[in-house]
mmCIF file as gemmi writes it, N, C-alpha and C atoms, coordinates in Angstrom:
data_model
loop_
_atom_site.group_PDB
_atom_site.id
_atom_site.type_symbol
_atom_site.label_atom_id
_atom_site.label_alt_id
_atom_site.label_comp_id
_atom_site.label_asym_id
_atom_site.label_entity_id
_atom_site.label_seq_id
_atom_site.pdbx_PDB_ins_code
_atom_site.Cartn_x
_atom_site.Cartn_y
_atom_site.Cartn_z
_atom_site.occupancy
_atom_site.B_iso_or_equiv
_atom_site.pdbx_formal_charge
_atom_site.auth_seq_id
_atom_site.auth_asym_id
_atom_site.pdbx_PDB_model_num
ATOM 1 N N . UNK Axp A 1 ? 3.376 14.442 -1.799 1 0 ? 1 A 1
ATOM 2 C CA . UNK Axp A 1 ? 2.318 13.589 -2.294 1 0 ? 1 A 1
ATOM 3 C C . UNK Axp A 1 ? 1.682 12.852 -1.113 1 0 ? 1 A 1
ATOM 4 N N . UNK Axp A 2 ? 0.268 13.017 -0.865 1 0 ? 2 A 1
ATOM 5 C CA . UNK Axp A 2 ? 0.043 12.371 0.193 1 0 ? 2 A 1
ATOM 6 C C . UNK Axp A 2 ? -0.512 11.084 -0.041 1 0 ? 2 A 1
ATOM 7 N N . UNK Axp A 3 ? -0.116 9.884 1.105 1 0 ? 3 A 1
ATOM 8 C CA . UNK Axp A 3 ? -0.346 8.677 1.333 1 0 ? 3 A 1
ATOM 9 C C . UNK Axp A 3 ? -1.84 7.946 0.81 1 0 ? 3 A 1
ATOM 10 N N . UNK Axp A 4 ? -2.423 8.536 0.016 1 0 ? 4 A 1
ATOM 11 C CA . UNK Axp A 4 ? -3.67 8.424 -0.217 1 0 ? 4 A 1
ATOM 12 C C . UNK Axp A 4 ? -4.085 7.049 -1.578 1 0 ? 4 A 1
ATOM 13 N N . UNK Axp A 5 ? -4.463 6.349 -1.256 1 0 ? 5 A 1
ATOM 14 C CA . UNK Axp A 5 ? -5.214 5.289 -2.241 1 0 ? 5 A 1
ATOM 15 C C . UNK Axp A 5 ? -5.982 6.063 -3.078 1 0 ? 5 A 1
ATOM 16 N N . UNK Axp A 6 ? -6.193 6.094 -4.519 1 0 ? 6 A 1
ATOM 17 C CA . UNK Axp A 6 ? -6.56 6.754 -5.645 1 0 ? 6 A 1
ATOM 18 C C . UNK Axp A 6 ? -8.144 6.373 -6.038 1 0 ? 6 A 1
ATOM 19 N N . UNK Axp A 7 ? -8.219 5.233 -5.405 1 0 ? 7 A 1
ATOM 20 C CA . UNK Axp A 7 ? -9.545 3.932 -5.777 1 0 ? 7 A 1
ATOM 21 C C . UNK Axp A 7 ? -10.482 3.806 -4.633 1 0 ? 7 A 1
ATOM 22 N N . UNK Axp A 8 ? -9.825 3.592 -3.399 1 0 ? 8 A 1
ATOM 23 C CA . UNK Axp A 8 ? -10.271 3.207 -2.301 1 0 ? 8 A 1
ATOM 24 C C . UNK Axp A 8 ? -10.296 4.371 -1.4 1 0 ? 8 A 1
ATOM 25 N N . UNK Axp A 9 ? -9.407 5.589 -1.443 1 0 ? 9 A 1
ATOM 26 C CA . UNK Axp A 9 ? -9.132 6.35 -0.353 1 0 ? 9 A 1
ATOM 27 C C . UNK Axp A 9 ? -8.884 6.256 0.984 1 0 ? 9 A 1
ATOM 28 N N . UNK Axp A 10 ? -8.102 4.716 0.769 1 0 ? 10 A 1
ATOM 29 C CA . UNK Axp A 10 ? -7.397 4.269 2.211 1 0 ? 10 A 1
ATOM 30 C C . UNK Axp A 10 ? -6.942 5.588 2.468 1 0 ? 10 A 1
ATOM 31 N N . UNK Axp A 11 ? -6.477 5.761 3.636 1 0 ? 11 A 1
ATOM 32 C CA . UNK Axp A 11 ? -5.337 6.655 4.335 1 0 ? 11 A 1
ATOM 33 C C . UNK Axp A 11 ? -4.822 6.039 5.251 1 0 ? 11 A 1
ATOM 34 N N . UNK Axp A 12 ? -3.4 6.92 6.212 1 0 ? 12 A 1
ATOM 35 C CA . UNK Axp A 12 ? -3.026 6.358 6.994 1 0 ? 12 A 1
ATOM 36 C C . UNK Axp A 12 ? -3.476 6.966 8.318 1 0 ? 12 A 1
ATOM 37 N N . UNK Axp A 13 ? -3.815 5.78 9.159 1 0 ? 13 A 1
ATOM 38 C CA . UNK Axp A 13 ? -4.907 5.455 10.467 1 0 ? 13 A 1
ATOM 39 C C . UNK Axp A 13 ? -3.714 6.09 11.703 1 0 ? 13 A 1
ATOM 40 N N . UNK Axp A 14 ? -4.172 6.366 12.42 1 0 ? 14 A 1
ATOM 41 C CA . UNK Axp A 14 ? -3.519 6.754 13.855 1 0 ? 14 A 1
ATOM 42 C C . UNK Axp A 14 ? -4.007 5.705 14.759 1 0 ? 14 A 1
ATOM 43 N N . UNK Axp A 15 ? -2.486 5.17 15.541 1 0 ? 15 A 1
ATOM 44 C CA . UNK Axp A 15 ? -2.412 4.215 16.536 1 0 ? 15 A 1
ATOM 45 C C . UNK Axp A 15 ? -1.921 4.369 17.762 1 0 ? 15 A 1
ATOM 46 N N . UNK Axp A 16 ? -1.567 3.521 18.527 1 0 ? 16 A 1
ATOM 47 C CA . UNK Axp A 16 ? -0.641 3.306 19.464 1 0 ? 16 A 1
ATOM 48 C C . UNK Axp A 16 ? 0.364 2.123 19.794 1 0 ? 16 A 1
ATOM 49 N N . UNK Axp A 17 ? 1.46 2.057 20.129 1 0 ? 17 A 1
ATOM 50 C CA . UNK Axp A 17 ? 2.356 0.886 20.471 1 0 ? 17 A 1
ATOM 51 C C . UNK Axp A 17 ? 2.391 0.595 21.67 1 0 ? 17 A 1
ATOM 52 N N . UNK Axp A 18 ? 2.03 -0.272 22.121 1 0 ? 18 A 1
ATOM 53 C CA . UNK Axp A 18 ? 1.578 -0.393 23.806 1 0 ? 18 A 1
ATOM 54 C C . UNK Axp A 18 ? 2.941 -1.502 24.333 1 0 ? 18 A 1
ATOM 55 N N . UNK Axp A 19 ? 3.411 -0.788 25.681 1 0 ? 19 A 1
ATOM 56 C CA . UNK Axp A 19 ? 4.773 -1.895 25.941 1 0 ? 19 A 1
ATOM 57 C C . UNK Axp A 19 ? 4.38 -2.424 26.907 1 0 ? 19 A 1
ATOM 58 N N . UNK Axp A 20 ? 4.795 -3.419 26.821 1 0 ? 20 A 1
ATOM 59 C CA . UNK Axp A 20 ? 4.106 -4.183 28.304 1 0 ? 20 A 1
ATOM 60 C C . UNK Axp A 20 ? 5.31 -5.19 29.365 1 0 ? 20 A 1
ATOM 61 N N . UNK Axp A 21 ? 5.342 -4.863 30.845 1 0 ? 21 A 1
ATOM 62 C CA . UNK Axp A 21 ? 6.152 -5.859 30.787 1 0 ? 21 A 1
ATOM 63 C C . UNK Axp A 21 ? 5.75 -6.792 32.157 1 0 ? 21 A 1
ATOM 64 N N . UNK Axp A 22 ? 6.536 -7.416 32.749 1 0 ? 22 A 1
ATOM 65 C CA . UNK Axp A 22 ? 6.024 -8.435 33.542 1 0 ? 22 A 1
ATOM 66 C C . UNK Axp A 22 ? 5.225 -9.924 32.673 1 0 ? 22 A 1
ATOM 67 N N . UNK Axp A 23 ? 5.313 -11.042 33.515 1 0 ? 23 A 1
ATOM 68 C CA . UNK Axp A 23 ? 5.003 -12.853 33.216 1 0 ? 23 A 1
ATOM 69 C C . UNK Axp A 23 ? 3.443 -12.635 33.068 1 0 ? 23 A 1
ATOM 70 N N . UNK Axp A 24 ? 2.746 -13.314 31.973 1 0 ? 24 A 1
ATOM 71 C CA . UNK Axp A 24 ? 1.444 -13.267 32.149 1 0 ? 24 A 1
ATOM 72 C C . UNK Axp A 24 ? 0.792 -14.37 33.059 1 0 ? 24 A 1
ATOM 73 N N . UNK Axp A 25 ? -0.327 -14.365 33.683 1 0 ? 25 A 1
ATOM 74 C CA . UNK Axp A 25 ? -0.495 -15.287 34.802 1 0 ? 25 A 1
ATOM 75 C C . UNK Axp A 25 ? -1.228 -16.355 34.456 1 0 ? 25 A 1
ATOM 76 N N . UNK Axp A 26 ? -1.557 -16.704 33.31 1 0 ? 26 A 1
ATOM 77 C CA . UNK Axp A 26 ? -1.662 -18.366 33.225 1 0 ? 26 A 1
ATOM 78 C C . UNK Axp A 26 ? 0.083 -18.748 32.935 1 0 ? 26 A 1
ATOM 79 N N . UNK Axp A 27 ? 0.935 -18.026 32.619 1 0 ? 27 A 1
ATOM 80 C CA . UNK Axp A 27 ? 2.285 -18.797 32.626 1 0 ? 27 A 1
ATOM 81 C C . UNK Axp A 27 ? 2.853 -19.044 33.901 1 0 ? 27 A 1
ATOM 82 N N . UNK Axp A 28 ? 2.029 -18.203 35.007 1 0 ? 28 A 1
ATOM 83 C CA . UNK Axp A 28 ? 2.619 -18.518 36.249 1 0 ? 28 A 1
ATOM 84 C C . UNK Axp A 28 ? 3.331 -17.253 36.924 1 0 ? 28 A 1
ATOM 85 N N . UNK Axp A 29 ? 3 -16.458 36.398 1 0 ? 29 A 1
ATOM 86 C CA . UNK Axp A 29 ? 3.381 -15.234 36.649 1 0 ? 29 A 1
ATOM 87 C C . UNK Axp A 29 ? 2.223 -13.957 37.182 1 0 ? 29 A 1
ATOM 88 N N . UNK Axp A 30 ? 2.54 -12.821 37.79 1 0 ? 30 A 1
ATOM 89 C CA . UNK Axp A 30 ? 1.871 -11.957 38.247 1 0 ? 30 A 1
ATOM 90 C C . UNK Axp A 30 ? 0.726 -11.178 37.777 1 0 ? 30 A 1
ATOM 91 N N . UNK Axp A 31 ? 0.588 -11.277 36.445 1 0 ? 31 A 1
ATOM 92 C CA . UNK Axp A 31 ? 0.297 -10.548 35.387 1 0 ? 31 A 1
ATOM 93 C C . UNK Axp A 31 ? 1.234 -9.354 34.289 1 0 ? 31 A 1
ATOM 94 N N . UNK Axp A 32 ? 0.917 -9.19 33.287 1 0 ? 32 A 1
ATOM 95 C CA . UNK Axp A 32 ? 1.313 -7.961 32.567 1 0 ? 32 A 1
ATOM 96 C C . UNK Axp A 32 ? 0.93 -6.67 32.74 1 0 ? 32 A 1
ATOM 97 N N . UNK Axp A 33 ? 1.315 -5.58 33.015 1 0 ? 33 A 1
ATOM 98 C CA . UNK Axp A 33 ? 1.507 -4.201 32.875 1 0 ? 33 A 1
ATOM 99 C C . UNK Axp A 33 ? 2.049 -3.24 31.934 1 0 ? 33 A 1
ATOM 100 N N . UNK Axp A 34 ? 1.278 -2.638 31.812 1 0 ? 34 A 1
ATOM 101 C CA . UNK Axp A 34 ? 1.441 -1.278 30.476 1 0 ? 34 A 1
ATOM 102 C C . UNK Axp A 34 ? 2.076 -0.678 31.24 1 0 ? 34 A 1
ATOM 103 N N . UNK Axp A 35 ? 3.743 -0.007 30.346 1 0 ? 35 A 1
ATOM 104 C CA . UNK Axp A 35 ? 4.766 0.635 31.401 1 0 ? 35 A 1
ATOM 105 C C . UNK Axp A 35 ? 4.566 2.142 30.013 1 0 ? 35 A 1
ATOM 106 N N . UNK Axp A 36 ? 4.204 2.063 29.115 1 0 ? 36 A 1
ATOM 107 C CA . UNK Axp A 36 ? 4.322 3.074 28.569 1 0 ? 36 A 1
ATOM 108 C C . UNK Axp A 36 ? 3.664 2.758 26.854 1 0 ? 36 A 1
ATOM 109 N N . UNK Axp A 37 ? 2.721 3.828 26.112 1 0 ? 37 A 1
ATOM 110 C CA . UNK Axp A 37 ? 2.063 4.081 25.355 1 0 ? 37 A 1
ATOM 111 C C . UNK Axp A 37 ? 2.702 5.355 24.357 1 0 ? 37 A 1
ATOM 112 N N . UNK Axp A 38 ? 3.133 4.911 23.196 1 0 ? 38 A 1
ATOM 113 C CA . UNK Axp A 38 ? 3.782 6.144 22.174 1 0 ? 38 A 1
ATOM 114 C C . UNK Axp A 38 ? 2.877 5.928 20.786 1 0 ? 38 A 1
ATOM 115 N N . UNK Axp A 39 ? 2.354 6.896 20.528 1 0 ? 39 A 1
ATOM 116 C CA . UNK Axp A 39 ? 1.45 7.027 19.495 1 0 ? 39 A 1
ATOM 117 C C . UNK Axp A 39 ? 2.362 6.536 18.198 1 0 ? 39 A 1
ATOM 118 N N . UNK Axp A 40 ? 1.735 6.287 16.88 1 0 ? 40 A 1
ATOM 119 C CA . UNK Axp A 40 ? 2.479 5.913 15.41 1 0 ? 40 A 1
ATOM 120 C C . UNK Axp A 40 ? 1.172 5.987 14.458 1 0 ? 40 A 1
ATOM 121 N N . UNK Axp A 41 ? 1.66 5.696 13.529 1 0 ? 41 A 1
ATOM 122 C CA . UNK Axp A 41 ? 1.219 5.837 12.509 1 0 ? 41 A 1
ATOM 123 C C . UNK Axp A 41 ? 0.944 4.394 11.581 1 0 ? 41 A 1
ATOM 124 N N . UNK Axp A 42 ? -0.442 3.994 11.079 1 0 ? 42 A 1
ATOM 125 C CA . UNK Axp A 42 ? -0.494 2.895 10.087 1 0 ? 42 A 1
ATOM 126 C C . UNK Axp A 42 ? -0.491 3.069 8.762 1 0 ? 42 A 1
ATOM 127 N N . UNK Axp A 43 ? 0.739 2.833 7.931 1 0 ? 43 A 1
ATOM 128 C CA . UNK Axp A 43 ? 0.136 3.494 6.196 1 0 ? 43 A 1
ATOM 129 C C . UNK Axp A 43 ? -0.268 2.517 5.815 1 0 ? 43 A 1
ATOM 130 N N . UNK Axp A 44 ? -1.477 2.704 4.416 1 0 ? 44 A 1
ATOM 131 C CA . UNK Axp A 44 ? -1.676 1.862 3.974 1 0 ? 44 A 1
ATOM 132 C C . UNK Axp A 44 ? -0.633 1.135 2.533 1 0 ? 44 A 1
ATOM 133 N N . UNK Axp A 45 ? -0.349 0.179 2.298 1 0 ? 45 A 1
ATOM 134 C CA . UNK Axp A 45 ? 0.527 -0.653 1.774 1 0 ? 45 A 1
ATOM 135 C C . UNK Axp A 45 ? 0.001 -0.136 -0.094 1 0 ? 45 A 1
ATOM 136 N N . UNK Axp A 46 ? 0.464 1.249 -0.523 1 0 ? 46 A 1
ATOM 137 C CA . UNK Axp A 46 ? 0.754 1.482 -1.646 1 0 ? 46 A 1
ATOM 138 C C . UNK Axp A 46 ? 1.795 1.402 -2.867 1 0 ? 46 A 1
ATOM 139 N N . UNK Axp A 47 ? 0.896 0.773 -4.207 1 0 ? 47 A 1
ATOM 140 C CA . UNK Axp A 47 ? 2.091 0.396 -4.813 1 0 ? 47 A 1
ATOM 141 C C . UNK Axp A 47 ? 1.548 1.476 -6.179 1 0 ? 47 A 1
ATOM 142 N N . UNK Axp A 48 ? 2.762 1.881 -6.963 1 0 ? 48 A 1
ATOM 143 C CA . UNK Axp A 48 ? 2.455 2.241 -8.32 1 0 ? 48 A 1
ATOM 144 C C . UNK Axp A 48 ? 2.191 1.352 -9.229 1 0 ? 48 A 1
ATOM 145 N N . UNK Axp A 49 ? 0.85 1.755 -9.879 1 0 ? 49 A 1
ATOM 146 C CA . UNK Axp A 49 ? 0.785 0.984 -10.974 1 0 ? 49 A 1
ATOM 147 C C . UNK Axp A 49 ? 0.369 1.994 -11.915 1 0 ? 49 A 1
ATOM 148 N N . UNK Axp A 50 ? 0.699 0.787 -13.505 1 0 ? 50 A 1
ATOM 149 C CA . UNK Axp A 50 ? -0.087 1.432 -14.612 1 0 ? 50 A 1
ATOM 150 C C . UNK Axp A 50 ? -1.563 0.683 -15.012 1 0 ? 50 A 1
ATOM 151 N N . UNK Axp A 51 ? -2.192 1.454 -15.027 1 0 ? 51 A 1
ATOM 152 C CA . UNK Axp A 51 ? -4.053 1.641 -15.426 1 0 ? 51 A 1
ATOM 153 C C . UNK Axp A 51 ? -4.582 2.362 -16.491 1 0 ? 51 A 1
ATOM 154 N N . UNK Axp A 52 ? -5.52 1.687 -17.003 1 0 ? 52 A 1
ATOM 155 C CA . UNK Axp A 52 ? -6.441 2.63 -17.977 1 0 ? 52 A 1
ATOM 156 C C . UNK Axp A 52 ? -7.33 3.324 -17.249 1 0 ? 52 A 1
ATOM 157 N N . UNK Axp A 53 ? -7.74 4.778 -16.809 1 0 ? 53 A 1
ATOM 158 C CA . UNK Axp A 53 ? -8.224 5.59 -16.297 1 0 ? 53 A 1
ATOM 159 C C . UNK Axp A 53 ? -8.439 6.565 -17.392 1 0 ? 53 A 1
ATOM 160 N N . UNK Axp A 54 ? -9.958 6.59 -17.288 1 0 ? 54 A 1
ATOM 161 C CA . UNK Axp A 54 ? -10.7 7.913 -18.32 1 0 ? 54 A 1
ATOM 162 C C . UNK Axp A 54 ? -10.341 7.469 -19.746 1 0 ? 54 A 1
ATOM 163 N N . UNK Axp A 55 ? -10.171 5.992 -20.224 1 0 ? 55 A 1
ATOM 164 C CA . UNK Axp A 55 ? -9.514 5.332 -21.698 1 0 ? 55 A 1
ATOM 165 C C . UNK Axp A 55 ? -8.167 5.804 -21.783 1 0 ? 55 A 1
ATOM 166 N N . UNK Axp A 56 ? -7.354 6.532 -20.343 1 0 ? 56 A 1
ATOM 167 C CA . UNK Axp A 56 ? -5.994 6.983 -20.981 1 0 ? 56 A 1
ATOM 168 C C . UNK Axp A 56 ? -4.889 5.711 -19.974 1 0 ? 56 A 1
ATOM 169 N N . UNK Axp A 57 ? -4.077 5.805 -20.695 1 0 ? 57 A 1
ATOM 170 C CA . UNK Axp A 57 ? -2.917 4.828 -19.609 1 0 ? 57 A 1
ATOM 171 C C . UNK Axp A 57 ? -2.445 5.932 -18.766 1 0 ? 57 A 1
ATOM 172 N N . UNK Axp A 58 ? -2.141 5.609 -17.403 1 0 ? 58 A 1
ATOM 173 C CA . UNK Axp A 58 ? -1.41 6.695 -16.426 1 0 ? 58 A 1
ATOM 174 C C . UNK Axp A 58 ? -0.766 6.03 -14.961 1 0 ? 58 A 1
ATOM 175 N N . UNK Axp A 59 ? -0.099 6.431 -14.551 1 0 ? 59 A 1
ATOM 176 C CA . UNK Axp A 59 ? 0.376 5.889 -13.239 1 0 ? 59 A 1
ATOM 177 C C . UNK Axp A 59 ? -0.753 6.367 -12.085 1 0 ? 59 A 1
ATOM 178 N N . UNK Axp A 60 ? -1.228 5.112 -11.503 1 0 ? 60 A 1
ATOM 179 C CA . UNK Axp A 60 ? -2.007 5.906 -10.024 1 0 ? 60 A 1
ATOM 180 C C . UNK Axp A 60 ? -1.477 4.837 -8.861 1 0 ? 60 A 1
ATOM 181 N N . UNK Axp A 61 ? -1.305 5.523 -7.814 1 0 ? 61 A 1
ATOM 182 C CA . UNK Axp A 61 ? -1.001 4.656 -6.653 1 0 ? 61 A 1
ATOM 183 C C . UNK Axp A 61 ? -2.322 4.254 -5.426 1 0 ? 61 A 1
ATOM 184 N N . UNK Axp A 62 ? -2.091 2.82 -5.684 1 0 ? 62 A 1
ATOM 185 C CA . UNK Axp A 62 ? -3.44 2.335 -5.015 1 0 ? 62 A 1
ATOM 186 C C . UNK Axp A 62 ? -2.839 0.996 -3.94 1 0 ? 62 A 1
ATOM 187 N N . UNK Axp A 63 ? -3.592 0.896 -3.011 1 0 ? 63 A 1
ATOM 188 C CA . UNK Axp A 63 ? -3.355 -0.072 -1.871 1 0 ? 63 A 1
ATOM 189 C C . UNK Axp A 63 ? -2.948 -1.487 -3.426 1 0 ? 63 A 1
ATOM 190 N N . UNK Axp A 64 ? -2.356 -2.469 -2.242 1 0 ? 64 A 1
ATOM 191 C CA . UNK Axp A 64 ? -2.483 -4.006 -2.873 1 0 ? 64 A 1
ATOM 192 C C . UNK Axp A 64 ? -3.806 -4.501 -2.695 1 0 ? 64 A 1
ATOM 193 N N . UNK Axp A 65 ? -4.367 -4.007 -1.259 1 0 ? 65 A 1
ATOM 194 C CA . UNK Axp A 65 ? -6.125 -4.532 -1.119 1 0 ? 65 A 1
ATOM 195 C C . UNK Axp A 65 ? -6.97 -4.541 -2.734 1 0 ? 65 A 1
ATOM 196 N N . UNK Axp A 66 ? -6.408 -3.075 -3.422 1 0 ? 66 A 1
ATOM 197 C CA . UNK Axp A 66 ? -7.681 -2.802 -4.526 1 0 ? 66 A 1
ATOM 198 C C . UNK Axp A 66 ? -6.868 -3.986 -5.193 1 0 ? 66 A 1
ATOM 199 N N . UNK Axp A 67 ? -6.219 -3.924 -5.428 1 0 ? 67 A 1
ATOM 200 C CA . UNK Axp A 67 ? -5.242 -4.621 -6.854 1 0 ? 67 A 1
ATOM 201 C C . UNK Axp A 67 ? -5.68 -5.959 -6.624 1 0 ? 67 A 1
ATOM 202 N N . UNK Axp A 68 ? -5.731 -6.836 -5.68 1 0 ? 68 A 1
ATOM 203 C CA . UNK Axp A 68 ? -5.809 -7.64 -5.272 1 0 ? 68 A 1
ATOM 204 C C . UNK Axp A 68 ? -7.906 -8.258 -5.405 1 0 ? 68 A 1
ATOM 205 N N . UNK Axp A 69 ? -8.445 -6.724 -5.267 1 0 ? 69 A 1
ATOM 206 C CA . UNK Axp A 69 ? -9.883 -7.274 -5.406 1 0 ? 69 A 1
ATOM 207 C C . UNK Axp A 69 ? -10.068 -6.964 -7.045 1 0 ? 69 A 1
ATOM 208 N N . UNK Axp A 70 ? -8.981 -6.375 -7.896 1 0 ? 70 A 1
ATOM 209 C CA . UNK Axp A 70 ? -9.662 -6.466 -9.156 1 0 ? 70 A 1
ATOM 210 C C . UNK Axp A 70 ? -9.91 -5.102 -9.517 1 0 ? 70 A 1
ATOM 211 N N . UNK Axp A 71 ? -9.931 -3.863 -8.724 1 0 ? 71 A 1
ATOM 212 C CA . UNK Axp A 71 ? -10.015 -2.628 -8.929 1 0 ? 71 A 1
ATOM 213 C C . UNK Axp A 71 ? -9.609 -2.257 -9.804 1 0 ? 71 A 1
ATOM 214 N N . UNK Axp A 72 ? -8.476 -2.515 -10.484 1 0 ? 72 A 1
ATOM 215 C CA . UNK Axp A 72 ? -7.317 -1.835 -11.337 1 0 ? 72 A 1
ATOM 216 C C . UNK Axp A 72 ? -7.486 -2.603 -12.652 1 0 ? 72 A 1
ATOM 217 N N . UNK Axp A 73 ? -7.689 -1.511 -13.543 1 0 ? 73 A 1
ATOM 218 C CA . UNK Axp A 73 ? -8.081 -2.275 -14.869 1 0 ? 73 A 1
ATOM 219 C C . UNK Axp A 73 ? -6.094 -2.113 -15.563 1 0 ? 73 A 1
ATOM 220 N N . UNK Axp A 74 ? -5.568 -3.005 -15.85 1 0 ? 74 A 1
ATOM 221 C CA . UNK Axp A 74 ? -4.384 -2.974 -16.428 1 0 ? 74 A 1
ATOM 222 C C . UNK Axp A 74 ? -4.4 -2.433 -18.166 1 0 ? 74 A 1
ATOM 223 N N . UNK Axp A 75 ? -3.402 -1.831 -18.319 1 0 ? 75 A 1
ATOM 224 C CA . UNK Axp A 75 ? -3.678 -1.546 -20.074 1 0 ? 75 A 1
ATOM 225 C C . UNK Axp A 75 ? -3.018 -3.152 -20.861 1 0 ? 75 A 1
ATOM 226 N N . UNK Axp A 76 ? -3.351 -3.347 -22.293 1 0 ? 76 A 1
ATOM 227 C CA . UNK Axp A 76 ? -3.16 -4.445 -22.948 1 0 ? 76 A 1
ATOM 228 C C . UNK Axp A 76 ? -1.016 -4.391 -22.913 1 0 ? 76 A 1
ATOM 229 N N . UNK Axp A 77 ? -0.718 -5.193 -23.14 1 0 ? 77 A 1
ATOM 230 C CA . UNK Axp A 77 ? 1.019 -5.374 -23.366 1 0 ? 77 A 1
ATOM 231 C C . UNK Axp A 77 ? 0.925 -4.773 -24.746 1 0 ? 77 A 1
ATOM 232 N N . UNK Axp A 78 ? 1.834 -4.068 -25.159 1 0 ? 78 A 1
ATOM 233 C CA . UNK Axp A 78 ? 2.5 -3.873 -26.241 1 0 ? 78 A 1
ATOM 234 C C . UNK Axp A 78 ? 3.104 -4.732 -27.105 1 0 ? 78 A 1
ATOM 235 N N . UNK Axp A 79 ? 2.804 -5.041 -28.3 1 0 ? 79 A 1
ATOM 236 C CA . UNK Axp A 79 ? 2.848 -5.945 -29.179 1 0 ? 79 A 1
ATOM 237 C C . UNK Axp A 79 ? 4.002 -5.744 -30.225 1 0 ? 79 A 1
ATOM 238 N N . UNK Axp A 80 ? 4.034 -4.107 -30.377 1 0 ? 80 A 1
ATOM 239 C CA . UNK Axp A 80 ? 5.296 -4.082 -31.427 1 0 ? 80 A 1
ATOM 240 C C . UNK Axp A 80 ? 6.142 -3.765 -31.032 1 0 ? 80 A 1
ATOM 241 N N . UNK Axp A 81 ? 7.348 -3.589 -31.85 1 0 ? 81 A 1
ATOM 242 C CA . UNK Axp A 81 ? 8.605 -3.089 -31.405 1 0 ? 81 A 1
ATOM 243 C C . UNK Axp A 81 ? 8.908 -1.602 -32.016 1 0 ? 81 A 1
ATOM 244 N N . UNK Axp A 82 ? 9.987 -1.095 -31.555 1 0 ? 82 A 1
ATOM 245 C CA . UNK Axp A 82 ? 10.32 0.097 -31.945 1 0 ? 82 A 1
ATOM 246 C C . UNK Axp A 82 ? 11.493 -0.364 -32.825 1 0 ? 82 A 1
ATOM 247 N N . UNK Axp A 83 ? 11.438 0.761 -33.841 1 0 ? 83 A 1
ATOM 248 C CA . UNK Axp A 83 ? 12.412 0.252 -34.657 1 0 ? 83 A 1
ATOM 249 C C . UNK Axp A 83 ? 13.67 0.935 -34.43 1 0 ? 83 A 1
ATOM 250 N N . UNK Axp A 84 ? 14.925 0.169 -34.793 1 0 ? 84 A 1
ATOM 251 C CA . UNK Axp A 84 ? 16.166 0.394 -34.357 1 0 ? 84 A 1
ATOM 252 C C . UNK Axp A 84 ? 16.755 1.417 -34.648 1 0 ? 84 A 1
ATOM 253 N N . UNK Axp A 85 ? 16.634 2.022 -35.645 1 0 ? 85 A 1
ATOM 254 C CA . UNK Axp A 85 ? 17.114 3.145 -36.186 1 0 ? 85 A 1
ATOM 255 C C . UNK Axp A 85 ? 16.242 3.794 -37.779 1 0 ? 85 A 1
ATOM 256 N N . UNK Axp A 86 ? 15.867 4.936 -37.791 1 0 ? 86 A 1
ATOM 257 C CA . UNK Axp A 86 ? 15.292 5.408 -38.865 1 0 ? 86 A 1
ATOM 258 C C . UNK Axp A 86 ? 15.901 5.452 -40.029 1 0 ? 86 A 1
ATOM 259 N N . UNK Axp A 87 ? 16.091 5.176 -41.108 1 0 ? 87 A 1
ATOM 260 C CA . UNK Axp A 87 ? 16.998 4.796 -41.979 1 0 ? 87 A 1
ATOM 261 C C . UNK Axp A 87 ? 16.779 5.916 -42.93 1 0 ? 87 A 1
ATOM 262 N N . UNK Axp A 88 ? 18.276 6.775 -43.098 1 0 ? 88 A 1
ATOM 263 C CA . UNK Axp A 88 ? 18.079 7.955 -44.068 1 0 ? 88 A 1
ATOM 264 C C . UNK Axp A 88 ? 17.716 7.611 -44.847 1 0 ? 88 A 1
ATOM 265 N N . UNK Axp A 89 ? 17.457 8.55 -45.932 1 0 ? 89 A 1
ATOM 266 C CA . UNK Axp A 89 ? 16.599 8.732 -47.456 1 0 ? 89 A 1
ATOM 267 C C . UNK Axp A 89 ? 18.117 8.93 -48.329 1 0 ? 89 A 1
């Protein structure tokens, strides 16, 4: 299943982790140096939810960004109960 936002079509971004070492020189030090660069990966922060999509309820996985702007229409709570046991005839 790929990493994909359902709403938004976030994906996940290609980066880098940059190491650095040496005193920076307003602390009084020489400056900082990049000793080495390893590529990674950013996903975007997907959660499952349930939604009304097309009037049907269904699971879609969407960033917290959408959820958070309102994207995601939620279905109503369920009001009744199921009953405990069907009672022979």
């Amino acid at each position: 299943m790929a990493r994909i936002c359902e709403l938004t079509g976030k994906r996940p971004m290609k980066g880098s982790k940059i190491w650095r070492s040496g005193k920076a020189k307003r602390e009084g030090g020489i400056g900082t140096h990049i000793t080495a660069i390893t590529k990674r990966r950013f996903f975007p922060n997907l959660q499952r939810v349930k939604a009304v999509v097309n009037g049907e309820v269904r699971y879609i996985r969407v960033t917290a960004a959408a959820i958070k702007k309102g994207l995601v229409v939620k279905p109503l709570k369920r009001t009744w109960k199921k009953d405990a046991a069907p009672k022979a005839a």
